[in-house]
Steps between C-alpha positions, in 0.01 A plus 500: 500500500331362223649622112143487303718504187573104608191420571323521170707249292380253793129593425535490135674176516147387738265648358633305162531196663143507671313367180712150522446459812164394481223470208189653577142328409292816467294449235239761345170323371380714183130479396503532151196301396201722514345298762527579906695241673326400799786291679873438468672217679912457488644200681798295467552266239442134691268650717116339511394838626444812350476704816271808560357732198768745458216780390316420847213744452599645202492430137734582248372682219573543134842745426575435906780311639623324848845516659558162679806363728440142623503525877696159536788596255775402713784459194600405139345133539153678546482664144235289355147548523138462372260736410105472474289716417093512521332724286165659656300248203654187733729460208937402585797539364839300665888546453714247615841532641582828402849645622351788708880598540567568147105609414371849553207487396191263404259662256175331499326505182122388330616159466900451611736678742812592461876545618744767470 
């Protein structure tokens, strides 16, 4: 039989250990700018590709945000990314090589974006 009583200084110890394991790239996209986003790319830094439009059919409007997790995040090495963004005007904004790891979110503003 099983004591439960030794069993949860083995999940505490896990669950604490869990975050070092592995850094995760989710990234939320804020829209701060007063203007609807029409398309967000992320792709790897290096990459000559930006990959599909991460809105697809939607937009993202002013005051809304996006919750994004690279599909091809495999590890650490993978933390750094680009961002584009199209406003619906035709207008873009880049980042390059941000650490997606350490980066929660990207706040896209009038005329800059930035990371926190």
């Amino acid at each position: 039989m099983i004591n439960k009583f030794a069993l949860i200084p083995a999940l505490a110890a896990l669950a604490m250990a869990t975050p070092a394991l592995a850094a995760d790239p989710r990234v939320n996209v804020a829209n701060n700018s007063g203007m609807t986003v029409e398309r967000v790319y992320m792709s790897e830094t290096g990459t000559d590709d930006w990959g599909p439009d991460l809105l697809g059919r939607n937009v993202l409007r002013p005051g809304y945000r996006i919750n994004w997790m690279h599909p091809a995040y495999t590890s650490d090495y993978n933390c750094y990314y680009d961002l584009k963004v199209q406003f619906v005007n035709g207008r873009t904004m880049q980042i390059r090589r941000f650490n997606a790891c350490a980066a929660s979110t990207v706040t896209v503003n009038s005329w800059s974006m930035n990371i926190a």
